[in-house]
Structures are given as structure tokens and as C-alpha cells.
Residue, then its C-alpha position, 0 to 999 in steps of 0.5 A: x453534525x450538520x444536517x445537509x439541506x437535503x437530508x431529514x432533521x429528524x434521522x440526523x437527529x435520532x443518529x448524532x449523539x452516537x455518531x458524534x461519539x465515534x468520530x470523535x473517537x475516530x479523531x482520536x485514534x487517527x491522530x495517535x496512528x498519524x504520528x508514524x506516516x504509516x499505521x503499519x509503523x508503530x514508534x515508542x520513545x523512551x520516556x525523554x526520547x523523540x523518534x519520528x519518520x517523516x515517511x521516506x521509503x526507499x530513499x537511496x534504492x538503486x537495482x544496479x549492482x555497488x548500490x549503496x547509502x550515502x556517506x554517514x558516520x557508520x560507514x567502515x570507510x569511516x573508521x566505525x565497525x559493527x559488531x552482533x551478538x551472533x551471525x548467520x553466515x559463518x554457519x552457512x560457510x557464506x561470505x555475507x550474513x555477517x557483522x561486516x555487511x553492516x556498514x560495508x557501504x553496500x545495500x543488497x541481500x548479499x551485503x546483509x546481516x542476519x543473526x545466527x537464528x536466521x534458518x530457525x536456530x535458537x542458539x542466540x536468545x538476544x539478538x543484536x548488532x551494533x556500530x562503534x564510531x571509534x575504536x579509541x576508548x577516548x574518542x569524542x562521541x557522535x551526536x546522534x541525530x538519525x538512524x536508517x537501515x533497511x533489509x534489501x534496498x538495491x542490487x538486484x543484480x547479485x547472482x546469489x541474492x536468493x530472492x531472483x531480485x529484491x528480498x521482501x521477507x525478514x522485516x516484521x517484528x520490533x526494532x529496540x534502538x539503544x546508544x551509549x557513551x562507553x568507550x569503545x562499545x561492543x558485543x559485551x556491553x552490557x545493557x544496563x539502561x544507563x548510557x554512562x555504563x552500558x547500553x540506554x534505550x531510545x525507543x521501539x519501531x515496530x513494522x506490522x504486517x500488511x499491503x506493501x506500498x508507496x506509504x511503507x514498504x517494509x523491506x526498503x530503507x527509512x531514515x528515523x530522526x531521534x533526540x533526547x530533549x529537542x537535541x541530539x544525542x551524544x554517543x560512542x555507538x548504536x545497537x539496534x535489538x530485533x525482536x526475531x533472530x531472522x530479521x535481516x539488515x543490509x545496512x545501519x546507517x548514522x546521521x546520513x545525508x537527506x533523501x533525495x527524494x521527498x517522502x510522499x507524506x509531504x504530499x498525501x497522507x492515508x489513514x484507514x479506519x480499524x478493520x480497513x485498508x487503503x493501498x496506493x501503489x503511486x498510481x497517477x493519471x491513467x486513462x488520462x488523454x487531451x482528446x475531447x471526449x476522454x472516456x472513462x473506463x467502463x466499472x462498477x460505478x458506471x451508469x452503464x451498469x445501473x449505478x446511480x450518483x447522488x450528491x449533496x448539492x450541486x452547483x448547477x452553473x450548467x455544467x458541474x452536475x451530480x450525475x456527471x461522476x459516472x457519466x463515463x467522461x473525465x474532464x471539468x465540463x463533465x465534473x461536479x462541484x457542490x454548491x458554493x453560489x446560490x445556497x453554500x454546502x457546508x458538509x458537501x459528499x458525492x455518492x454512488x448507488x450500486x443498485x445491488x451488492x457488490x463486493x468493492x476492492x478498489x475507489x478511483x477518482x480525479x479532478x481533471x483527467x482529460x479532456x482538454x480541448x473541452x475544458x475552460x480556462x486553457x487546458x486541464x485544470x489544476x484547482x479543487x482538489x487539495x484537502x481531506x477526503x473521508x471514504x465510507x461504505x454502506x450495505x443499506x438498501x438504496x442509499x442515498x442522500x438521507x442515508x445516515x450515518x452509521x451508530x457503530x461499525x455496522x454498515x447495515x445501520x447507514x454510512x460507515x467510514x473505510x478511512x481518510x485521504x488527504x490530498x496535501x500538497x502538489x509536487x510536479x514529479x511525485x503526485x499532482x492531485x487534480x489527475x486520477x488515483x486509484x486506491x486499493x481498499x480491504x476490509x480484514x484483508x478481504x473485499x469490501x461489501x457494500x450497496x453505496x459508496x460515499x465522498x465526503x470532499x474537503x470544501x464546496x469548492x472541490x471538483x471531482x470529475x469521475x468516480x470509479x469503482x473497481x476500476x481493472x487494476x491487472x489491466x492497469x498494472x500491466x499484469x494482463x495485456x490483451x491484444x485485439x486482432x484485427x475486427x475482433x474485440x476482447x474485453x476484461x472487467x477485473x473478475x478475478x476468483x467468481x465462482x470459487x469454492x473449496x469443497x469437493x464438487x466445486x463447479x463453475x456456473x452454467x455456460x454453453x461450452x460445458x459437456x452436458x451442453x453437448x460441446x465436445x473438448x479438444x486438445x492439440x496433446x494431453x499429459x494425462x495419457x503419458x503419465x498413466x493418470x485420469x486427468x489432466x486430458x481434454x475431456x477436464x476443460x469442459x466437465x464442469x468441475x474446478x481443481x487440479x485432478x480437473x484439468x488439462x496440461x499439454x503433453x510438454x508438461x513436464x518439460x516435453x517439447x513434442x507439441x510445438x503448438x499447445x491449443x486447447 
């Protein structure tokens, strides 16, 4: 491990044999996780078998009503038929949930199939479904080359898709991908590992729980290319066993035409470390503006709020500073760079000191995200931004540049790693590396406490102009909108949840607007009194106490419309 020039020989020193071993190890486990373009996706050939995914998601999908896969050789139309070992809708006396909806040409929970343990039955111990290409017991078999299905991807039109839109349940569990060269197979072909005889195994793909995203959303469409021996595999029909008879499929599809859109693994791959998660929901260039300044938004990384940048080196043209990436500005004259001239940086990071505690849930950063009159070189630069970029937290008081790297998972000890983010190709509609992404990041599934964050950027040559550090992703995503009237100001920072507790008493902080302070409450109507019951009155929005038997409903509560203007 290198020892940055600014850093003391002798904590490198007492730090590298331990770090070395668990990057190593680190190495290690990224690379078997890369093999899928998701950790949530775990893929198990069969031995002779290949099955990979080159990360497509939702390839296809369509909201409109008729959505529906391209042509493939599993279709009806195309004189294959599906058949299961059970099915949901004749149980239910309800047109769909059954074999046919399989390669009806249709996507969508109405046009789906779930086996006939999908509301909690057990009458069918192993679940199944499956596509003939032939009914001619002498037909010629299908070289099989890919396989997709999904469980709703498209029309959320349908009256009784009982999901008001897209269905995102009924996915978890493993997919056994099976082929044969019976003629004619069906629902009786027995499973004898031998394609000659009966059913012979592919392999496993196995969807695991987690943040649904750009990278895997787990009840789209995606296609996994499959051969035996570098080529494809001859076949008289598929079958695909599922581990839980509630998993739900739209649609099976065979040897379908290329997505037309390109996986977004052709352009950034994510790869979280153990324990950790690193989200993007595509989020691209937002607070980016050609006007000179262009203001960053106001976040924990902020030094308005205390927070202090550190960096490794600095170029030091007279622009490209270390304290630039939370100066509050995007664009390249408020950007860093390491040094590459006058001493060259070989191991370059970029940091932020928090000053405190503080529990991160998100990481943003860019390149060139505004500014363009005040940039070089004609407008928003587009350089520096490709390569690996390695996230890492730490809960060491005051980190630093001499912070070391942590010996174990304890960021206690110095710099642990939340995982990596490489930035591998440009794609004008899809992802433009040199504008700002924001990352969602969990630790367990929880927010992650640290007292620094650290960058380590993929070559001294790299810019970042801005990092942020819990940027207002609500605010962001359009789930809050906040409108100002005129001369007047509100403003939300992201807080979501402070101050909540469990157990009985839980109270909110003090404030001038409680009771005790003397400040009366007051309601435009209250359902407590129509209802007979001790809350849900005025007197709840301020008598410092959380919970539902501690607060105020209007007297329409419970469909009512005798108050025209509920205020409280």
C-alpha cells in the first residue's frame, strides 16, 4: 500500500499487512459478486453450463395497456404452448394466473401466471412451468440461447391488476432453469437429469431482497444468455422451477430480440461492500444550471455547516483546490484535482471532516455540474470523471489525511470501505459521468454513522467539483414540493424521523410551541368529540407527547365534510 506523501510512514506501516489482507480479500468477493451486474442476483451454472446477465432490467416495459415482449419462439402465436404443474386462477375462478398467460404475447399481473400455492396453499410440492416449441414429437429442437421472464413489466392500465399499477411482490426466491429434448415435453416429464429423458438442469438464478434500482428491479423483465460449452443448447422446451409457489411470471421468453435499451452496467457498475448498500435511482444532473455561480445545495458536507475538506494533494494551478468540494459551487473553476504536475499523486482521495457524528444516508458528487460561463475551455467539461471510485467511512474523531486505513470492519480503528463505484463509459441518453449522481448508501439496511467520508478517485487526473453529503433526496424526487408565497421562506433539509422513539412517553424535543411554554393549540374542528374519545382534539398538537392516541384529526376524519377548511 502506498503511503501518500502527506501521510505518517510509520501508521502506514503499523496498518499495511492487515489492510492489505482485507482488500485482498475484498478483491476477491467483488469479483465472484460481479459476475451477476447485481449482488442481489446470484447465478449458479450447472457444471458445463454458462448462464450470465449482462445487467438489462426492464427491457421492453411499457405502462400502456397490450404491452408485451418481442417476437421469440415461446410465443402462442408461434405455435409453442405452456403448461405448469399447477395454477392459481382457476382456484380463484379468475381468467389469469394460469398456464396460458405465459407466452400469450402479453406483460402485466392480469396476463400472469402463479401456481396454485400462490395465496398460501401447499396442494402443489413442486412448483413449475414450462414452454414446448412443438407439439410434433419429431420436430427439430430450438437452440436455446437466452431465456427472460419477469413478474409485471408493463400495463399498468388494467382494471384488476390488484396492484393500482405495477406489481413488485411475488419475486424473491430461486429460478431452476431446465431444457430437454423429449419430444413434446409437458407437465409429466419427469426430471431425470438427463435432456435425452426428461428434464436436465442449467443452473440457479436466485433474486435476494433489497433496494429496488436502476441496477436490478426485481419484478421487471431481464434476459440471461445461456450455453453448454460456448454454444447454445438444443432443446425441445424450458421449464423454469421456483422455489416458492407464490412467485409470479408475466411472461417466459425464448431466444428474444436485443433490448433496445443498453443495460446501465455498460456504463456504471456498483458494487457495495458486506454489510453495506449503494442505491442510484438514475438520478442525473440535478441542481445543475449554466449560470455563473451555480449553487450547490446546502448539506452536510457543507462548509456552512462546519464540515471540513481534506485531500491527498492538490494541483494547485490557482484553481482546483482541496477546499473547493464543499465550497458550496459546481463547475470546474470551483473544482479539485490532485496533483499530476509538480509532484504526481499516485494513491489521490478527497475527504470531508464532518466535525461530529452524524448519520449519512446519501453521497453525491460531479465533475462539471454548472457553472458555464465561469468554466475553461467553452462550456461544461466532460473529462476526468471515468474510473473506479472506492467509498469509505470512518467514526475516528477528526479524520484526516493521516487517518489510516481500518484493520477489520471497525470504522473506529480508520477508513472503512462502503464499497465501489466505477464510472465506465459515457452514453448521452443513459448516464453522462461528468454531472452529478446522487447515491443512496445503508449500512445493514440502516443509515450509516461516521464522523468522515472518503474518496478515493480513480487517477490524478480526476475532477470533482462538489461533494455532497445528505443531499434532500425527497426534495429531489419530488416527493415533498414546497411553494414559498411571496417574501416569505421555507426550507427543509432532508430531516426525516428525529426524535423518534418507541416507548410509551415518546416526546419531541423542547420548542416554544408546546403547552408548557404557554402556547394554547387551536383546531378549525376535531373528531375526537364526534367519536367520544380523549384524543385526536386540539389540545394533542402541542402536549408534547408522539403517537396516534397523541394526536389531532379534523372533524372529516372519517369521511365527514362538515369542515370546508381543516387548519390547525
Amino acid at each position: 500500500m502506498y503511503a501518500p506523501r502527506f501521510l505518517p510512514t510509520r501508521a502506514t506501516t503499523c496498518h499495511r499487512s492487515c489492510c492489505l489482507l482485507i482488500l485482498s480479500c475484498y478483491s476477491l468477493i467483488a469479483v465472484t459478486t460481479a459476475r451477476a451486474a447485481s449482488p442481489r442476483v446470484v447465478i449458479t451454472p450447472a457444471p458445463g453450463y454458462a448462464i450470465t446477465w449482462d445487467g438489462n432490467n426492464g427491457g421492453f416495459f411499457s405502462p400502456d395497456s397490450g404491452a408485451g415482449p418481442s417476437n421469440n419462439v415461446a410465443l402462442a402465436r408461434n405455435g409453442a404452448t405452456a403448461f405448469t404443474s399447477s395454477d392459481l386462477g382457476p382456484l380463484l375462478n379468475i381468467a389469469y394466473h394460469r398456464a396460458t398467460n405465459l407466452n400469450d404475447g402479453l406483460y402485466g399481473n392480469s396476463h400472469s401466471w402463479i401456481s396454485a400455492n400462490g395465496v398460501g396453499g401447499n396442494s402443489d410440492p413442486d412448483p413449475f412451468c414450462g414452454i414446448r416449441f412443438s407439439d410434433d414429437t419429431f420436430a427439430t429442437p430450438v437452440n436455446l440461447s437466452s431465456i427472460a421472464w419477469s413478474r409485471d413489466n408493463g400495463d399498468t392500465t388494467a382494471s384488476d391488476s390488484g396492484c393500482g399499477g405495477t406489481c413488485t411482490d411475488r419475486t424473491l426466491g430461486t429460478y431452476t432453469l431446465q431444457y430437454t429434448t423429449v419430444g413434446a415435453p409437458d407437465a409429466n416429464t419427469p426430471d431425470t437429469g438427463d435432456d435425452a429423458t426428461g428434464w436436465a438442469t442449467i443452473g440457479t438464478v436466485q433474486y435476494l431482497s433489497g433496494v429496488e434500482d436502476a441496477n436490478f428491479t426485481s419484478y421487471l423483465r431481464h434476459r440471461f444468455d445461456i450455453a453448454q460449452g460456448g454454444s447454445p443448447i438444443p432443446a425441445t422446451g424450458i421449464r423454469i422451477k421456483v422455489s416458492n409457489g407464490s412467485l409470479d411470471i408475466d411472461e417466459v421468453e425464448v431466444n428474444p430480440l436485443p433490448d433496445p435499451i443498453p443495460p446501465i452496467g455498460n456504463f456504471i457498475d456498483i458494487i457495495p461492500a458486506t454489510g453495506f448498500s449503494i442505491s442510484w435511482d438514475r438520478n442525473e444532473a440535478i441542481y445543475s444550471t449554466p449560470s455563473s455561480p451555480a449553487p450547490a445545495p446546502v448539506n452536510d458536507a457543507s462548509l456552512s455547516r462546519g464540515a471540513v475538506a481534506f485531500g491527498s494533494s492538490e494541483l494547485n494551478f490557482g484553481v482546483h483546490f482541496i477546499h473547493n468540494v464543499n465550497d458550496g459551487f459546481y463547475g470546474n473553476t470551483h473544482s479539485w484535482i490532485p496533483d499530476f504536475s509538480a509532484h504526481p499523486d499516485p494513491a489521490p482521495f478527497i475527504g470531508i471532516r464532518f466535525g461530529k457524528r452524524i448519520f449519512i444516508r446519501n453521497i453525491a458528487w460531479g465533475r462539471d455540474n454548472g457553472d458555464v460561463a465561469g468554466d475553461c475551455c467553452g462550456g461544461t467539461l466532460k473529462d476526468r470523471a471515468l474510473g473506479l471510485y472506492t467509498l469509505q467511512i470512518t467514526t475516528v474523531p477528526n479524520p484526516g489525511v493521516a487517518t489510516p486505513e481500518a484493520c477489520g470492519l471497525t470504522p473506529d480503528g480508520g477508513w472503512v470501505t462502503v464499497g465501489t463505484i466505477n464510472y465506465k463509459s459515457d452514453n448521452v441518453t443513459y448516464f453522462n459521468s461528468y454531472l452529478r449522481h446522487r447515491f443512496d448508501v445503508t449500512q445493514n439496511g440502516n443509515p450509516i454513522l461516521a464522523t468522515g467520508i472518503r474518496i478515493k478517485v480513480p487517477s490524478n487526473q480526476s475532477d470533482i467539483d462538489e461533494i455532497e453529503v445528505n443531499a434532500n433526496a425527497a426534495l429531489e424526487r419530488s416527493l415533498v414540493r414546497i411553494t414559498n408565497a411571496p417574501g416569505f421562506n421555507i426550507s427543509w433539509d432532508g430531516n426525516d424521523g428525529q426524535f423518534n422513539d418507541p416507548a410509551t412517553g415518546a416526546a419531541p424535543p423542547p420548542n416554544r410551541a408546546l403547552a408548557s411554554q404557554d402556547t394554547v393549540a387551536f383546531a378549525s374542528s376535531e373528531l375526537g368529540p364526534l367519536l367520544n374519545i380523549p384524543f385526536h382534539r386540539a389540545i394533542d398538537l402541542n402536549d408534547g407527547l408522539y403517537g396516534n392516541s397523541h394526536s389531532w384529526i379534523s372533524a372529516n376524519g372519517v369521511g365527514g365534510n362538515s369542515d370546508p377548511h381543516q387548519a390547525a
